[in-house]
C-alpha positions as CSV (number, residue, x, y, z in Angstrom):
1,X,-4.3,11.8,11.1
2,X,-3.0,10.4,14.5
3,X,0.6,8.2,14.6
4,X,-1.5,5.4,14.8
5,X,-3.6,5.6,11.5
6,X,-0.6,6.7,9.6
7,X,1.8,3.7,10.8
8,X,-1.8,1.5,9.7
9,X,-2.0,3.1,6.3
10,X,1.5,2.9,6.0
11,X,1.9,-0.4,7.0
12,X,-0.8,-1.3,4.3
13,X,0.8,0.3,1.7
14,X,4.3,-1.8,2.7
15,X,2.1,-4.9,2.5
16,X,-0.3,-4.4,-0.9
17,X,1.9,-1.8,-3.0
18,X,4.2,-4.1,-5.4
19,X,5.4,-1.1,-7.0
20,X,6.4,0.8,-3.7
21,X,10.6,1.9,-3.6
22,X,9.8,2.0,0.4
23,X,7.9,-1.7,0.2
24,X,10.7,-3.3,-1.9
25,X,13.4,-1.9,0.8
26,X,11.6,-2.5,4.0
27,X,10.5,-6.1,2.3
28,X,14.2,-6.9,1.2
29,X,16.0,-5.8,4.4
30,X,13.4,-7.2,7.0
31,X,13.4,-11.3,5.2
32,X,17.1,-11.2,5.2
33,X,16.8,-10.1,9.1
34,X,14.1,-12.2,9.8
35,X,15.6,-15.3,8.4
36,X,19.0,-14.7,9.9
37,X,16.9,-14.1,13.2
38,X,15.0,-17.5,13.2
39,X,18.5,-19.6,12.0
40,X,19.9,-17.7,15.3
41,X,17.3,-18.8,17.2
42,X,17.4,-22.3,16.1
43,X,21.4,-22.3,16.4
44,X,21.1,-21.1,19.8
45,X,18.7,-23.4,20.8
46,X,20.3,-26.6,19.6
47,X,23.6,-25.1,21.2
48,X,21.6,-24.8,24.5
49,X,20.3,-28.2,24.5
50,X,23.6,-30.0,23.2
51,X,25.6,-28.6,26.7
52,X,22.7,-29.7,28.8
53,X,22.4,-33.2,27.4
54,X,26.2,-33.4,27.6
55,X,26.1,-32.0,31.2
56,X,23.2,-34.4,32.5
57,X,24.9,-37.0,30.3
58,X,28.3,-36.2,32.6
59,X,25.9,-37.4,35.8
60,X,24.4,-40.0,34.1
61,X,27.7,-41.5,33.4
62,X,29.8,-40.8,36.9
63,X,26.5,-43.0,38.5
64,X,27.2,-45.9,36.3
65,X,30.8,-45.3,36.8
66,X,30.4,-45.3,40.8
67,X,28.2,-49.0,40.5
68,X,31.3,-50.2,38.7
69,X,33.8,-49.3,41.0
70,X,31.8,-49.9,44.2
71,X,30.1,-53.2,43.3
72,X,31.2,-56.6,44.9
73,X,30.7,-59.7,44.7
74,X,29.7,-62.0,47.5
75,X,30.8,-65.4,48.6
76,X,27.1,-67.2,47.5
77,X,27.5,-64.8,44.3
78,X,25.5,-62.1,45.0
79,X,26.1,-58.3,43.9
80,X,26.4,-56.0,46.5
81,X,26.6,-51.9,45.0
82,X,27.1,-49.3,47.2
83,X,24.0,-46.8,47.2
84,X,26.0,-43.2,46.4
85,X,22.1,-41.1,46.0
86,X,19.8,-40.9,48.9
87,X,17.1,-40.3,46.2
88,X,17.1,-43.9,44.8
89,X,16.1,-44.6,48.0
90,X,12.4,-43.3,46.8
91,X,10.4,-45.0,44.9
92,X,9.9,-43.3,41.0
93,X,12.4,-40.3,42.2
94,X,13.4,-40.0,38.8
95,X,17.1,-41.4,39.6
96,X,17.6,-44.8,39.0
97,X,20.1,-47.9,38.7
98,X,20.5,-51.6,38.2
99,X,23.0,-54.0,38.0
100,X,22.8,-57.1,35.9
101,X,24.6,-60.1,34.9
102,X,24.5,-61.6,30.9
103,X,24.2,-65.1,30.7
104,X,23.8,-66.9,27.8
105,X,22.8,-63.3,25.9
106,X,20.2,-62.7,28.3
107,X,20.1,-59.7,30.5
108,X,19.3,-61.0,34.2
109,X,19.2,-57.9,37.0
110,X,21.1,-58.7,40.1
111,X,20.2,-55.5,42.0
112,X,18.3,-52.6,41.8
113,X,17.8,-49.3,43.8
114,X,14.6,-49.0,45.8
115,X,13.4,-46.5,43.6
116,X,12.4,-48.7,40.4
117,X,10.2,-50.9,42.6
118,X,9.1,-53.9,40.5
119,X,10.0,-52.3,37.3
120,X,13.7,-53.2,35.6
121,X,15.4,-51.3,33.4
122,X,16.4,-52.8,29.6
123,X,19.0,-52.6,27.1
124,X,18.7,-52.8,23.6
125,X,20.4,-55.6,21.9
126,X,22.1,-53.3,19.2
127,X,23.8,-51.6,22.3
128,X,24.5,-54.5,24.7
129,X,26.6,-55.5,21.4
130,X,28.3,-52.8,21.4
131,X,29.4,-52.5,24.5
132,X,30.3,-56.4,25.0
133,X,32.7,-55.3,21.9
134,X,34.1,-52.2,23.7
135,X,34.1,-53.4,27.7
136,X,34.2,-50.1,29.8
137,X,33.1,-47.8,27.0
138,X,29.9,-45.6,28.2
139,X,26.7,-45.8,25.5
140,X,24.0,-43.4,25.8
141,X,20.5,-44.1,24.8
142,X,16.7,-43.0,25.9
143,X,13.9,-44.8,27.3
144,X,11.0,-44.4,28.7
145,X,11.0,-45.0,32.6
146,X,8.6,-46.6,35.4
147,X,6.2,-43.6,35.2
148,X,6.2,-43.3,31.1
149,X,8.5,-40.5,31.8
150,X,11.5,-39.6,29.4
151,X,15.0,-41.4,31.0
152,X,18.4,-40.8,29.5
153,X,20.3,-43.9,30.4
154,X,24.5,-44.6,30.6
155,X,25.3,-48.1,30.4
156,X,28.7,-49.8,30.9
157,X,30.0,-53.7,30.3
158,X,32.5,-54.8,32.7
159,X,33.5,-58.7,33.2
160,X,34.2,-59.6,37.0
161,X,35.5,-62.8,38.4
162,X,34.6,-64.1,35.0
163,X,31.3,-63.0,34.8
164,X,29.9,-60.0,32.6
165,X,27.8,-57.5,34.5
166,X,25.8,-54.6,33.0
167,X,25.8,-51.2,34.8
168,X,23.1,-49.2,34.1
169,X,22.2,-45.6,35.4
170,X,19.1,-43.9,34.5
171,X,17.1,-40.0,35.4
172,X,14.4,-38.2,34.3
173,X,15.7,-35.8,31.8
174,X,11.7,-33.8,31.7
175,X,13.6,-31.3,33.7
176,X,16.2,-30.7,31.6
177,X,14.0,-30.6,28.4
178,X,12.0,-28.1,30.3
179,X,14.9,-26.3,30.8
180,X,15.5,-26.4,27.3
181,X,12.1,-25.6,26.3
182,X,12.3,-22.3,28.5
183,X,15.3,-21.4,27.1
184,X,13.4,-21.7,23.5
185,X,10.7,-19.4,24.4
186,X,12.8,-16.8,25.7
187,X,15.1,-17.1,23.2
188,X,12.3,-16.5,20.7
189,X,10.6,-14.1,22.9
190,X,14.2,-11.9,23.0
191,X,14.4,-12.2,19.5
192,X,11.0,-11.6,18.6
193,X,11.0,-8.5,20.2
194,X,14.4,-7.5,18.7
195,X,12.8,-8.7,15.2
196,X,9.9,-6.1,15.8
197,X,12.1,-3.1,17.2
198,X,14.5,-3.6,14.4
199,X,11.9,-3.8,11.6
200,X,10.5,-0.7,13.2
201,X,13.7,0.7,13.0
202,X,14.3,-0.2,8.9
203,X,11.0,1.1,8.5
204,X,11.7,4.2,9.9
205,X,14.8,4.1,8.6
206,X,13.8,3.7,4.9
207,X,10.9,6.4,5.1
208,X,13.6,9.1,6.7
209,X,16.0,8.2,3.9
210,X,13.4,8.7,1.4
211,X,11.3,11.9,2.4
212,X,13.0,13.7,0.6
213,X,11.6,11.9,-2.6
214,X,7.8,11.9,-1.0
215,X,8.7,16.3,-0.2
216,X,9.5,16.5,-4.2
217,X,6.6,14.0,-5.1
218,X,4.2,16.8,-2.6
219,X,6.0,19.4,-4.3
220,X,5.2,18.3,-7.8
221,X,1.4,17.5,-6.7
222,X,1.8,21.5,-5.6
223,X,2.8,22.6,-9.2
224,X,0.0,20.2,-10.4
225,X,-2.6,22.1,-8.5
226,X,-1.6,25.4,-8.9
227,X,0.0,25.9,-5.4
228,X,3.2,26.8,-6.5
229,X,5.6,27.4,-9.9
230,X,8.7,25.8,-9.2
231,X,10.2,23.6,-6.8
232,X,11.9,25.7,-4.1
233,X,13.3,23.3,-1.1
234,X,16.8,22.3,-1.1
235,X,16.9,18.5,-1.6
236,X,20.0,16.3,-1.1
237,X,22.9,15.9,-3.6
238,X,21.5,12.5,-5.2
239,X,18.1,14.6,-5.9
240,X,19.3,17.9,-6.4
241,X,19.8,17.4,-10.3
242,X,16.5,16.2,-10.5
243,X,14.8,19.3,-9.1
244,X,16.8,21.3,-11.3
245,X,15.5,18.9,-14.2
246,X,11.9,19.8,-13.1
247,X,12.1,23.4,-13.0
248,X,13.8,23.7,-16.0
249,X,11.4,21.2,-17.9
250,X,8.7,23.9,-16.0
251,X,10.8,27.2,-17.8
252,X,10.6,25.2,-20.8
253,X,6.9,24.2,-20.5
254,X,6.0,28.0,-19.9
255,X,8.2,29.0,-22.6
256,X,6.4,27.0,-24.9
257,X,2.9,28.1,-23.8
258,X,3.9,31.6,-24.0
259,X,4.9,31.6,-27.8
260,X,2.4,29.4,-28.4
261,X,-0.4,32.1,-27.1
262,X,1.8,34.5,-28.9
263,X,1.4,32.7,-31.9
264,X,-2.1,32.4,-31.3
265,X,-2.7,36.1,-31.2
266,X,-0.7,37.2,-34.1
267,X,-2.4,35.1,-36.2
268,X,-5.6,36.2,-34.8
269,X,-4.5,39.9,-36.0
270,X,-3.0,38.7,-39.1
271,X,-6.3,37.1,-40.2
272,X,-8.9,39.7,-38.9
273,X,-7.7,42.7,-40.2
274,X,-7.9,41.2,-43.9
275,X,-11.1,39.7,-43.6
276,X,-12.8,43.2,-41.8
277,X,-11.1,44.9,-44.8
278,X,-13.0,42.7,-47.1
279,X,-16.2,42.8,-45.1
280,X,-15.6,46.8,-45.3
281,X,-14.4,46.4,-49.2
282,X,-18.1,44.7,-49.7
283,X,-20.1,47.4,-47.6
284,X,-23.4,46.9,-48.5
285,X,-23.4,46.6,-52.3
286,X,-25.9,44.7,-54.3
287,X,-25.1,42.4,-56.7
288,X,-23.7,38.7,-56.5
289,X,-20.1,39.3,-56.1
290,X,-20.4,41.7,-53.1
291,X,-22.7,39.0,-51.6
292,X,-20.5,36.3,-52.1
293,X,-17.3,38.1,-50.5
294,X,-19.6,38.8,-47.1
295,X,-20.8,35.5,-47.2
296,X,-17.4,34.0,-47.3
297,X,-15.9,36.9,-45.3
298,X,-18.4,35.9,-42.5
299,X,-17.8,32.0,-42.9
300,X,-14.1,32.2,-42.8
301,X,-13.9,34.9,-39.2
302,X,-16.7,31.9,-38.0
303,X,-14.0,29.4,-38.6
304,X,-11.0,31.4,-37.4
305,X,-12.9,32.5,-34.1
306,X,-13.6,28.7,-33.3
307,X,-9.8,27.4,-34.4
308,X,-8.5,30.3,-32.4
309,X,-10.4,28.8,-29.5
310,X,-9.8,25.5,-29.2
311,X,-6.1,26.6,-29.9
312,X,-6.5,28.7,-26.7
313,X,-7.9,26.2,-24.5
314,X,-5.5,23.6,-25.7
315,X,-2.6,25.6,-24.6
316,X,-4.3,26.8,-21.3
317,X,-5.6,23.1,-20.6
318,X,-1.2,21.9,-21.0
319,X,-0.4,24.4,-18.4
320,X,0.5,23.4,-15.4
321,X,-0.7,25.0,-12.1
322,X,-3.9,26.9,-13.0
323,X,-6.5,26.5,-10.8
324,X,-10.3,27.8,-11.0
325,X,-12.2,28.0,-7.4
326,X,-16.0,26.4,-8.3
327,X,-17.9,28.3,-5.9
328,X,-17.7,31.6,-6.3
329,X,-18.1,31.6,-10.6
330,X,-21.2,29.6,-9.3
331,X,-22.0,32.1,-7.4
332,X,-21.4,35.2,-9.4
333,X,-23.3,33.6,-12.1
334,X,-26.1,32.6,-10.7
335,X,-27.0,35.7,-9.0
336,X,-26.0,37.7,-12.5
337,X,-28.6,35.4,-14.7
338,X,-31.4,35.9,-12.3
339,X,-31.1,39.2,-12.6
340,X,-31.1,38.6,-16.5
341,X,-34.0,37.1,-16.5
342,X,-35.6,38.3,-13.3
343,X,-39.3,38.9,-15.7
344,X,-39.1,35.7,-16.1
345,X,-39.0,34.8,-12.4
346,X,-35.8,32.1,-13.0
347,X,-34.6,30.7,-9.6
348,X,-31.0,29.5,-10.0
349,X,-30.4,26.5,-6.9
350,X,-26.5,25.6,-7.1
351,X,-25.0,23.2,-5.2
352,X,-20.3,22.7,-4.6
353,X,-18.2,21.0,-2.4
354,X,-15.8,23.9,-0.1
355,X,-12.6,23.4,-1.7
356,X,-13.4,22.3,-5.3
357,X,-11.6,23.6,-8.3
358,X,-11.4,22.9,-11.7
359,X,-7.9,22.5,-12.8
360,X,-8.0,25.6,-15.3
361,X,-8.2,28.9,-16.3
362,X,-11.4,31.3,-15.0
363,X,-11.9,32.1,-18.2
364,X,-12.5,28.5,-19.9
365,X,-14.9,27.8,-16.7
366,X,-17.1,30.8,-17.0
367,X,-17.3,30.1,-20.8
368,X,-18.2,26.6,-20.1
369,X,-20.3,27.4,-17.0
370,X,-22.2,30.8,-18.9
371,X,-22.9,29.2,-21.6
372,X,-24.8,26.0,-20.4
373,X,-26.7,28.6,-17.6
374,X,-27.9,30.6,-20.4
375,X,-29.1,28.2,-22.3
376,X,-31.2,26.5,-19.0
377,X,-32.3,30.1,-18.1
378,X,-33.8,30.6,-21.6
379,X,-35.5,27.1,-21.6
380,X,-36.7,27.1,-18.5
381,X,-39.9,27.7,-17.1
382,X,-38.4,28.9,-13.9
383,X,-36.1,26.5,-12.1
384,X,-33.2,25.6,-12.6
385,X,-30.4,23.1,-10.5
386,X,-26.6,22.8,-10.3
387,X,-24.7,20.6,-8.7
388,X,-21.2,20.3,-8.8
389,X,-19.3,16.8,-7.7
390,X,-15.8,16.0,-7.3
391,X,-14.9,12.2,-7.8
392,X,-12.1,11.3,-6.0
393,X,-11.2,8.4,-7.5
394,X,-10.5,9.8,-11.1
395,X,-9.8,13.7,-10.2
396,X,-12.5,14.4,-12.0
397,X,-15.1,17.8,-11.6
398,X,-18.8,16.8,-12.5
399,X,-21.0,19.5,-13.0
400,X,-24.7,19.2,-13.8
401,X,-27.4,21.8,-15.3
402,X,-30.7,20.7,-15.2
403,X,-33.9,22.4,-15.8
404,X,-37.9,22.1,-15.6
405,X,-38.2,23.6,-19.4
406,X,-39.5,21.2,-22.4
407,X,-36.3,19.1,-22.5
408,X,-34.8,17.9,-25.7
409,X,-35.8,14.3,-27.5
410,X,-32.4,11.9,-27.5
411,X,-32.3,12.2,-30.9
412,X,-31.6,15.2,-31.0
413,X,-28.5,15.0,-28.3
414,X,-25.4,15.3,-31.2
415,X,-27.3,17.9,-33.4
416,X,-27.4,20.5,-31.3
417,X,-23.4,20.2,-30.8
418,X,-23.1,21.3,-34.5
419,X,-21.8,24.9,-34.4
420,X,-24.6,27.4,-35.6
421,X,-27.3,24.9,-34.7
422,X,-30.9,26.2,-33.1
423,X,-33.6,24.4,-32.1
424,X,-36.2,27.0,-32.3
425,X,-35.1,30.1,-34.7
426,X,-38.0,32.3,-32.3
427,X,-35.3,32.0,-29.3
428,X,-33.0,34.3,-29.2
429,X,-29.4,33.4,-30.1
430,X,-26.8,32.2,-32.2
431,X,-26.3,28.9,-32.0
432,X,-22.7,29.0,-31.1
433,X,-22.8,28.2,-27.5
434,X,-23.1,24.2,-27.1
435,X,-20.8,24.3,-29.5
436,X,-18.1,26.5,-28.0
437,X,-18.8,24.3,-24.5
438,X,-18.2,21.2,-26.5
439,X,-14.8,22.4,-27.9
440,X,-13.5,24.0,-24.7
441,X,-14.6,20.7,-22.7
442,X,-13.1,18.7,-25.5
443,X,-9.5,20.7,-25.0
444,X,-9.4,19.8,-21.0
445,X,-10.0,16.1,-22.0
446,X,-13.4,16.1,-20.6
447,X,-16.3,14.8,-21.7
448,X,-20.6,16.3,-22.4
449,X,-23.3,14.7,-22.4
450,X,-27.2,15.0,-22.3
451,X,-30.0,13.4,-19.9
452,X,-33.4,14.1,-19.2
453,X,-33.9,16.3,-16.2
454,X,-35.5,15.0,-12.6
455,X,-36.9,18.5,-13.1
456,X,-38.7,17.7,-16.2
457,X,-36.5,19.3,-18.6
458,X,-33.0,19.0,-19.8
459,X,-29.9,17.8,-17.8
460,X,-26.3,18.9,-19.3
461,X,-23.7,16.8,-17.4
462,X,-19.8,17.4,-18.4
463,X,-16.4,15.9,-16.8
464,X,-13.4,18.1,-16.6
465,X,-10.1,18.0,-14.8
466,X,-10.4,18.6,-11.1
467,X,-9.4,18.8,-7.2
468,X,-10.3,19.1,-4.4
469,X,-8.3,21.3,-1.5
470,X,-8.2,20.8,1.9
471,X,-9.9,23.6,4.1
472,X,-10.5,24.0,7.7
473,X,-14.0,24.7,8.5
C-alpha cells in the first residue's frame, strides 16, 4: 500500500467510523482549531480594515479641514478655497470636494473642484443636523460618487461672516477595500494552509500516540490466527497492564483447555474399560440376558464415542491460535482416495485459495474433510469437485463436495444426519460419518447443508471458521 492509499483509507476511516478512538480525537482537536482559526481570521480581518478606514478617514478629514481654513469670502460674496490636490484638478480622479452654503435648510454648492464636473456632492439631512448642532465636529458617512463608485465622505459645519458653509471632502475608498479584500485572502490563504499542516500534524500526532494500541490490536489478531501465543512487545506504561491482562487471561484460557482434554480422556478410560469388560463378560453366549448386555454394551460405547467428540471439538474449536492450512489436507486426500478407489476410476478436481486456513485443528478438518470425500467417492460414478472459498466479509471457510453419482431427494437432507443412518444397506459403511461431520461442524459454529450437484449428483456445502494469510507469490 503506497503513503498515498493509506492516508485515503485512513482518512476515510476518520470521516465514516463513529466508533473510532483516533476519529473522536482528530475530530475533537481539529473543530476546536478550526473554529478558533476562522474567529482569527475574521478578528484579523476586521482589525485590518478598522485602521485603514481610520487611516483614509485621517485624509479624508485633513482635506475638509484644509477647505475650512483656506476658504474666503469675496467682496460680491463669492467662495474662494484654495486647491491643496493637483488631482481634483481631473475630472472623476477619485478625490473630490465642495463647498456650500445652507440657506433656509437647503444645501446650495458655492464651489467645487474640477474633478466632480457637473455632478455635486449631498448630505444627508440626519447628518447636516448633526453637525449644525456640533459646528466644527467632523461626521463620516459613504456615498456613492460621480462614476457609481464607493466614496467615504468628511463633512464639517462652520458659520462665516454670518453665514453657514458646508465643507465636504470626498475619495474613492475601492482602493482601500481592495486592500482590505487582499488582506482577507491572504489572511485565509495563511491560515488555510496552517489549518491543513496542523490537522496533518494532529492526525499524525493521534495515530503515533496510539500505535501502540493498533501493535496490541495486530498482536491479538496474531494470537487469533495462530501466529503467535502471547503477546511479546514491550508496550508503554498506560498499556502495559493490559498486555499482562491478555497473556494471563491466555495462561488461564490454556489451562482450562488442558484439564478440560484431561478430563475428557480420563473419562474416556474410566468408561471403556467397564463397558469392554462387559462386552468381554457377555462373550458370545446365547440366551437373552447375554444379548441384552452386548446390545446395551454396544449402544452406550456408541454414545460415549460421539459425547467424547463433540466434547473434543468444543474444547479444540475455544482454543485460540490453531490454524489448519486448506491446501495440502486437500491435497493429501485427494490423491489418497483416488488411490482407494482407483477400480473405480474416481477423478478427485479440488480447487483453494494460496493462503486459506481453517481456524482449527488438522485433525477436526481431515475428519470433516475425509468423511464427506468418502462418502462422494463411494456415490460417484467418477467425478468428483471441491472447491474451497474464503468470504471475507464474515471470516468464513466454504467448502463444497459435489459429485456426478445419483444425488439424494431434499426430503431426505436431515435424515441422513441421524447417527447410524444409511441410505442403501448394500454400500458399504456405518452410517456414522454425516453424522460425526455434522457434530464436529456444529462445535466450530459452522453450519451443513445439502444441494443438488451441477455435476448431477449431490453437493455437501459447510461454513466453518476461517482466514485467509497473506503470501507473496
Amino acid at each position: 500500500m503506497t503513503p498515498q492509499q493509506w492516508i485515503g483509507k485512513a482518512f476515510s476511516r476518520l470521516i465514516h467510523g463513529r466508533n473510532s478512538l483516533v476519529g473522536r480525537l482528530i475530530r475533537l482537536a481539529s473543530a476546536w482549531f478550526i473554529f478558533s482559526l476562522v474567529i482569527t481570521a475574521i478578528a484579523l480581518t476586521m482589525f485590518f480594515h478598522e485602521a485603514a478606514l481610520q487611516r483614509f478617514q485621517v485624509n479624508v478629514s485633513q482635506i475638509s479641514n484644509n477647505l475650512l481654513a483656506g476658504t474666503n469670502l469675496e467682496a460680491d460674496g463669492s467662495v474662494t478655497p484654495p486647491i491643496s490636490d493637483a488631482r481634483a484638478n481631473f475630472t472623476y480622479s477619485g478625490l473630490y470636494w465642495q463647498v456650500s452654503e445652507v440657506v433656509s435648510g437647503q444645501v446650495v454648492p458655492r464651489a467645487s473642484s474640477r474633478s466632480l464636473w457637473h455632478v455635486n456632492l449631498t448630505v444627508p439631512e440626519a447628518i447636516l443636523a448633526t453637525l449644525q448642532k456640533k459646528p466644527d465636529d467632523v461626521a463620516y458617512y459613504n456615498e456613492t460618487g460621480p462614476q457609481r463608485q464607493y466614496l467615504r465622505i468628511a463633512a464639517r459645519f462652520s458659520v462665516i461672516s454670518g453665514r453657514n458653509f458646508l465643507f465636504i471632502a470626498a475619495e474613492d475608498r475601492g482602493p482601500m477595500d481592495k486592500d482590505v479584500r487582499t488582506f482577507g485572502l491572504v489572511t485565509a490563504l495563511a491560515l488555510l494552509i496552517l489549518a491543513i499542516g496542523s490537522l496533518l500534524s494532529i492526525f499524525f500526532q493521534v495515530r503515533i500516540g496510539l500505535r501502540p494500541l493498533f501493535d496490541l490490536t495486530g498482536e491479538i489478531a496474531g494470537i487469533q490466527r495462530g501466529e503467535q501465543q502471547r503477546i511479546v512487545k514491550t508496550y508503554p506504561a498506560e498499556i502495559t497492564p493490559v498486555a499482562r491482562q491478555i497473556n494471563a487471561f491466555l495462561d488461564d484460557a490454556q489451562e482450562m483447555m488442558e484439564r478440560q482434554r484431561m478430563h475428557v480422556g480420563n473419562l474416556a478410560h474410566a468408561l471403556k474399560t467397564p463397558l469392554s469388560v462387559l462386552l468381554t463378560a457377555a462373550g458370545d453366549a446365547d440366551g437373552a440376558l447375554p444379548e441384552t448386555v452386548r446390545k446395551q454394551t454396544e449402544t452406550m460405547r456408541g454414545q460415549v464415542d460421539h459425547h467424547l467428540r463433540r466434547a473434543r471439538a468444543a474444547a479444540r474449536a475455544q482454543t485460540l491460535g490453531e490454524r489448519t492450512p486448506v491446501e495440502p489436507v486437500l491435497d493429501e486426500m485427494a490423491v489418497m482416495l483416488e488411490q482407494v478407489f482407483q477400480e473405480k476410476g474416481v477423478i478427485i478436481d479440488w480447487r483453494a485459495p494460496e493462503g486459506l486456513s481453517f481456524r482449527g485443528e488438522r485433525q477436526d478438518f481431515q475428519e470433516i474433510a475425509g468423511n464427506l470425500l468418502e462418502n462422494a467417492c463411494i456415490w460417484c460414478k467418477r467425478r468428483i469437485r471441491i472447491t474451497a472459498e474464503f468470504i471475507e466479509d464474515e471470516q468464513v471457510l466454504s467448502l463444497s463436495i459435489e459429485d456426478d453419482g445419483p444425488g439424494l431427494d431434499e426430503s431426505r437432507f436431515e435424515e441422513v444426519l441421524k447417527r447410524g443412518a444409511r441410505l442403501d444397506e448394500s454400500v458399504p459403511g456405518t452410517g456414522l460419518g454425516l453424522s460425526i461431520v455434522d457434530e464436529l461442524v456444529r462445535a466450530y459454529g459452522g453450519q451443513l447443508k445439502f444441494e443438488r450437484a451441477a455435476l448431477g449428483g449431490l453437493k455437501v456445502k459447510i461454513r466453518l471458521p476461517g482466514m485467509m494469510e497473506n503470501t507473496v507469490g
